[in-house]
C-alpha positions in Angstrom: -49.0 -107.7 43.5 -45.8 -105.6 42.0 -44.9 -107.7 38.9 -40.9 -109.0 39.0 -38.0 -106.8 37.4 -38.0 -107.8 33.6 -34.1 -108.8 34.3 -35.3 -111.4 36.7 -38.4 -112.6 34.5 -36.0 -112.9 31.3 -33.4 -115.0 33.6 -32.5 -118.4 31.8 -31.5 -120.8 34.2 -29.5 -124.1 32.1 -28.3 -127.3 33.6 -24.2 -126.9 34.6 -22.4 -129.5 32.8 -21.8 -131.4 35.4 -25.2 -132.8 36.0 -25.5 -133.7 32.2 -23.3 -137.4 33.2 -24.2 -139.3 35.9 -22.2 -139.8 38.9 -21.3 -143.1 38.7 -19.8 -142.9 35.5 -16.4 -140.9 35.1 -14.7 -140.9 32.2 -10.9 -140.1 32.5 -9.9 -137.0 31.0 -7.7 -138.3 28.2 -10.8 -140.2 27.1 -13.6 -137.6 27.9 -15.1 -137.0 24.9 -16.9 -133.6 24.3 -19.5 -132.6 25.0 -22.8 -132.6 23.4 -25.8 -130.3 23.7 -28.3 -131.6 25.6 -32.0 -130.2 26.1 -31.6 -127.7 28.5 -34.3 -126.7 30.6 -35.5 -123.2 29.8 -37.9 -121.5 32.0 -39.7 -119.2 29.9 -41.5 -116.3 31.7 -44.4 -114.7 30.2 -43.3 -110.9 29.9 -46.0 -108.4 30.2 -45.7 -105.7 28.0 -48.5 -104.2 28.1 -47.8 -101.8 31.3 -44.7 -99.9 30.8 -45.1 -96.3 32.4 -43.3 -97.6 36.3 -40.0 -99.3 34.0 -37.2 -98.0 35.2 -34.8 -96.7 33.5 -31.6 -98.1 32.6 -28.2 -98.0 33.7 -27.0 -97.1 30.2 -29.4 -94.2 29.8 -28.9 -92.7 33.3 -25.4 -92.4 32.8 -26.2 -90.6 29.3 -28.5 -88.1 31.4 -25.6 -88.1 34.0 -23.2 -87.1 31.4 -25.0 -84.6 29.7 -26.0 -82.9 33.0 -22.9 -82.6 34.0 -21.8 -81.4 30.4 -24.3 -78.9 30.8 -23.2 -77.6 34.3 -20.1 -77.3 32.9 -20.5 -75.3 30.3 -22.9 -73.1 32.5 -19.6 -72.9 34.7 -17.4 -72.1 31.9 -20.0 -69.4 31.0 -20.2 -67.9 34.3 -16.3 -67.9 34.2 -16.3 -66.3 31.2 -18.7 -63.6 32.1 -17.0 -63.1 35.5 -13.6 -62.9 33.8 -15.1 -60.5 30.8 -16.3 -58.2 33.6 -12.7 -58.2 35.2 -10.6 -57.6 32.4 -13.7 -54.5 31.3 -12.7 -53.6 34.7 -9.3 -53.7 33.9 -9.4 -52.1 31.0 -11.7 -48.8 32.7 -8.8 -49.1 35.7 -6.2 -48.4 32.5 -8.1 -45.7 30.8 -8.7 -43.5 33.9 -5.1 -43.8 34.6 -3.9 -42.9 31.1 -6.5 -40.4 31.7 -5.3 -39.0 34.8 -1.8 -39.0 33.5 -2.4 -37.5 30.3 -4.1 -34.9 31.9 -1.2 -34.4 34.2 0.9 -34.1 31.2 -1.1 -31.4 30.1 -1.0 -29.6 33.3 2.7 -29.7 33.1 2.9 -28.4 29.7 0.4 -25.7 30.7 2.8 -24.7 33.4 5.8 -25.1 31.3 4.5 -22.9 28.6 3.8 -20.2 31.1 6.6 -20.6 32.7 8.2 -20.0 29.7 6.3 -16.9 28.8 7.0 -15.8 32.1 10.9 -15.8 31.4 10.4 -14.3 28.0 8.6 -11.5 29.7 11.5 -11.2 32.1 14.0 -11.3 28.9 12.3 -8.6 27.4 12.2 -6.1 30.3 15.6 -7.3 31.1 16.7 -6.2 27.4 14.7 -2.9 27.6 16.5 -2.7 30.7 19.3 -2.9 29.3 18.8 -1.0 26.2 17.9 2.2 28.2 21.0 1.3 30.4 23.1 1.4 26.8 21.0 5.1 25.7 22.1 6.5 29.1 25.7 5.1 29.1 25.9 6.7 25.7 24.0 9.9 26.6 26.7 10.1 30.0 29.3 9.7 27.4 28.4 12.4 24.9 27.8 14.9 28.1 31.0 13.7 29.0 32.4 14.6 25.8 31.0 17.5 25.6 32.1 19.0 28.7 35.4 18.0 27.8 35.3 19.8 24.1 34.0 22.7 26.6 36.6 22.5 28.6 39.6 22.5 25.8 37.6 25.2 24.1 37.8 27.4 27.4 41.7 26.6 27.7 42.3 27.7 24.2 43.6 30.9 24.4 41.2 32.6 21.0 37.9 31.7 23.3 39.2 34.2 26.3 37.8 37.4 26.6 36.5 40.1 23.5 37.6 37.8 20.8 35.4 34.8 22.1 32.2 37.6 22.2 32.9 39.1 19.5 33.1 35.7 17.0 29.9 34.8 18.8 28.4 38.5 17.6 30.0 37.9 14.1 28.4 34.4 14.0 24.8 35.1 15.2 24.7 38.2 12.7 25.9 36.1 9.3 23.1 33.0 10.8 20.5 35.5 10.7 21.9 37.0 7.2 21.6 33.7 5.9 18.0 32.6 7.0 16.6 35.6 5.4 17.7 34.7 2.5 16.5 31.4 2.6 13.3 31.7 4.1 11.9 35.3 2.6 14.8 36.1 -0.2 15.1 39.4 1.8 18.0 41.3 0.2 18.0 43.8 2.3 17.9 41.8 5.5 21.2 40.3 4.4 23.1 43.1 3.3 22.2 44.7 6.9 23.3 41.8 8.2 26.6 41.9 6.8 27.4 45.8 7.0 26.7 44.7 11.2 29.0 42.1 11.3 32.1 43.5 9.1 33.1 46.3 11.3 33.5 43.2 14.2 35.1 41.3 12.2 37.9 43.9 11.0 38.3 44.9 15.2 40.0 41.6 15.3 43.8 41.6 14.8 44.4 37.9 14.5 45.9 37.5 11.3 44.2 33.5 11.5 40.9 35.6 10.8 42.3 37.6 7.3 40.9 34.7 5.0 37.9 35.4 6.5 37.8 38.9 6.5 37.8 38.5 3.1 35.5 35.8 2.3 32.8 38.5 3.7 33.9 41.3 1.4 33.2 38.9 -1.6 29.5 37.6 0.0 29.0 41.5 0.2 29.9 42.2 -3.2 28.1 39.1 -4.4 24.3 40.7 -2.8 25.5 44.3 -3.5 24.6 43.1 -7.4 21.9 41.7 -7.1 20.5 45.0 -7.0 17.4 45.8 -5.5 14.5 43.4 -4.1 12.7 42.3 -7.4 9.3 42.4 -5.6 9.4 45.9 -5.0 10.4 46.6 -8.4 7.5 44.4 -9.5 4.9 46.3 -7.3 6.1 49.6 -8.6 5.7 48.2 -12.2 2.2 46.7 -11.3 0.9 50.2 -9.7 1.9 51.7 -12.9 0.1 49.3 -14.5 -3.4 49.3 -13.2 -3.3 53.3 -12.2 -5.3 55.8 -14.2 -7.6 54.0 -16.1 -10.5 55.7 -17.0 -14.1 54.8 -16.5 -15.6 56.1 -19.3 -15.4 55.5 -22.8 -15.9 58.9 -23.8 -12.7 60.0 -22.3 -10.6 57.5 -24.9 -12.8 59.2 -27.4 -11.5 63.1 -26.4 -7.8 61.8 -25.6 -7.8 60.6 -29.1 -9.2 63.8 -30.9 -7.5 65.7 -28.4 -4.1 65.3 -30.7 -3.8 67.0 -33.6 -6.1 65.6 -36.5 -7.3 66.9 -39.6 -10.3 69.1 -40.0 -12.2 65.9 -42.5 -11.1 63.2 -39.6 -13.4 65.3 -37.7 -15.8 65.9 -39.5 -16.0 62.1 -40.5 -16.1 61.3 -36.6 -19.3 63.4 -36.1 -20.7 61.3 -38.5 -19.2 58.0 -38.3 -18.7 56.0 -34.8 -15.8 53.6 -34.8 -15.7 51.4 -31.9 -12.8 48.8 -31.6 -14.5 45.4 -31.5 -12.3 44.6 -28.6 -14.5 47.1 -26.2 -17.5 45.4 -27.5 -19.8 45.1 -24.2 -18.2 47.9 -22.3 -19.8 50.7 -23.3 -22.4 51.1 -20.3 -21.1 52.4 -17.1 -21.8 49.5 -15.6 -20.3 47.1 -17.6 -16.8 49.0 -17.4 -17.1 49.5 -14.0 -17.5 45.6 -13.3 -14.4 45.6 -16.1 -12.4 47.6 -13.5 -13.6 46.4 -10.6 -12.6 42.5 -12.4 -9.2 44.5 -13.3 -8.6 45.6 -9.7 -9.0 41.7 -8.3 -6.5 40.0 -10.6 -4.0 43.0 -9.5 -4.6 42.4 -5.7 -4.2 38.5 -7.1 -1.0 39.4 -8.6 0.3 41.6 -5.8 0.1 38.3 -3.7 2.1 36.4 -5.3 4.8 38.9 -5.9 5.1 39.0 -1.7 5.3 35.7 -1.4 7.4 35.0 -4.3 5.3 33.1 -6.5 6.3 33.4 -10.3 3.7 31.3 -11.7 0.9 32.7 -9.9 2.5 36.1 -11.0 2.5 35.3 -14.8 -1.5 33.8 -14.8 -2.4 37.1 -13.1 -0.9 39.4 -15.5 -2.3 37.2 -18.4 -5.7 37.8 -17.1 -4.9 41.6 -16.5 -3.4 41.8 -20.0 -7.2 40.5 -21.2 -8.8 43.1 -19.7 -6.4 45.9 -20.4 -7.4 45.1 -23.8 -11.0 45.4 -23.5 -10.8 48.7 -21.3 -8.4 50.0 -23.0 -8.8 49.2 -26.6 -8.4 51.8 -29.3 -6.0 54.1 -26.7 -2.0 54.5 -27.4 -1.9 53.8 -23.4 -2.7 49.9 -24.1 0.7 49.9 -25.6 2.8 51.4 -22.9 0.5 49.1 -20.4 1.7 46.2 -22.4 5.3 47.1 -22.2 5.0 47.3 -18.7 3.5 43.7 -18.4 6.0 42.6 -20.7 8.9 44.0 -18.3 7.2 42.0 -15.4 7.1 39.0 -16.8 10.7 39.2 -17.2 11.1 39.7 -13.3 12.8 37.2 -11.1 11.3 36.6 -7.8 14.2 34.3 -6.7 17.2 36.0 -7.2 20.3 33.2 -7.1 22.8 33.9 -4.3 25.6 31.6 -4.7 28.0 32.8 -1.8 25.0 32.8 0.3 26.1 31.1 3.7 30.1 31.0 2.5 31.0 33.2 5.4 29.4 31.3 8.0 30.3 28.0 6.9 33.9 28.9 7.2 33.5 30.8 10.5 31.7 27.6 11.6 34.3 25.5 10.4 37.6 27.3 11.8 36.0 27.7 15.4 35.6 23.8 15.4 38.9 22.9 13.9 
């Protein structure tokens, strides 16, 4: 048999007041007096305590397990809220990113187009101003033709450009140009003065007194080369045959020249005996050795030679410094060393450039009376 609830075994049943007095007494109220405990009958139920694994639980602690179930389905709700609203606003945030993505990289590719659009028109500025620099070049080419034509034009309406005068100024002007670059490329002296003798007689056929200044301006340019004298390299290649010529090979015929002149009968006698050699010849005395001397001798003239055509001076004075060296060696002891000496002395005072300092005078002033 299933024992009884322990609510209903620890029930205490007591007497209600009302049975405590006996019916047939009442006391009125005024006079009811209060009161007093009376021996209650208790009931007193054995409680069996020994089995306690089928009590039920009570209503206190279910609603404790109630609450904290339900305290922990909330919180698993407010978790899962969380974690669903975590994942949206992640969501959220990727959404944002790929579209500040996509519209940076939109930016970029409007920049990138910008920029080469920009290039594009700097390309087109630049042609444009090449364009427009070669459009300037010609403009200014057209008006220089332009101008030209028109000097032409005036030139053939002046009445000195008609007919023999106009040829003959253009004879009288080539002839004085080509005067004047002879002289300043090769020095030629007598390429000028030819020059000049051409070009006078056409210049005195004209009888425009405007030309008598210069008429004379050429007589002076004339008289200005005529004193110069002659070309100063072919003086200086006659002086430097002269020098080198006739030198002889052998010693022996130094020897004879000398005793040749008129010596006393002892000198001699003492030169039978006694050699004297200078000590400048010392090494030459061999045929070979003064025919390497001559041979030597013979370059540095061809050397000098050289530089007299193409005007050189200071090539000219090292050459005849070495030819003086070996004149003394080859000819040492003879009276010819001294007249060779003169003669290198006389071209080292030789000009190669002579000055010309109404070179180009007549020209210039043609030049400048045909233009003005």
């Amino acid at each position: 048999m299933r024992p009884a609830p322990v609510w209903a075994r620890r029930r205490v049943r007591r007497a209600s007041p009302a049975s405590r007095w006996p019916a047939t007494r009442a006391r009125p109220r005024c006079c009811a007096q209060p009161p007093t405990p009376s021996p209650a009958t208790i009931n007193i139920i054995a409680v069996d305590t020994s089995d306690t694994s089928d009590t039920p639980v009570s209503p206190a602690r279910r609603s404790r397990a109630g609450g904290l179930l339900l305290l922990a389905l909330l919180l698993i709700t407010l978790a899962a809220a969380g974690g669903l609203g975590w994942r949206q606003w992640q969501a959220l945030q990727a959404q944002e990113r790929a579209r500040s993505e996509q519209q940076r990289d939109a930016l970029d590719a409007r920049i990138d187009s910008l920029r080469q659009a920009q290039r594009a028109q700097s390309q087109r500025l630049q042609q444009a101003e090449a364009t427009n620099r070669v459009l300037r070049d010609e403009l200014l080419g057209l008006g220089q033709r332009a101008a030209a034509i028109e000097d032409s034009v005036s030139r053939l309406a002046d009445a000195d450009r008609h007919g023999a005068l106009s040829l003959r100024l253009d004879q009288v002007e080539l002839l004085l140009a080509i005067g004047q670059q002879r002289l300043q490329l090769d020095r030629d002296l007598d390429g000028a003065r030819r020059a000049l003798a051409l070009a006078a007689p056409l210049l005195a056929s004209v009888d425009d007194p405007a030309w008598l200044n210069l008429k004379q301006t050429l007589a002076q340019e004339q008289a200005a080369l005529e004193a110069l004298g002659a070309d100063p390299r072919g003086t200086a290649e006659s002086l430097l045959e002269r020098l080198v010529a006739d030198i002889p090979l052998e010693q022996g015929a130094i020897t004879s020249a000398n005793q040749s002149q008129a010596t006393p009968w002892f000198a001699r006698l003492l030169d039978r005996i006694v050699r004297v050699q200078p000590t400048a010849s010392a090494g030459l005395r061999d045929h070979a050795d003064r025919q390497a001397a001559l041979a030597a001798l013979q370059l540095e003239a061809a050397l000098a030679r050289a530089a007299i055509q193409r005007r050189d001076g200071a090539g000219l004075q090292q050459a005849l410094t070495r030819i003086d060296g070996w004149l003394q060696r080859l000819l040492a002891g003879s009276p010819q060393l001294a007249q060779r000496q003169r003669l290198i002395e006389q071209l080292h005072a030789i000009t190669l450039h002579p000055a010309a300092p109404l070179s180009g005078s007549t020209l210039a002033q043609l030049r400048a009376q045909r233009d003005g």
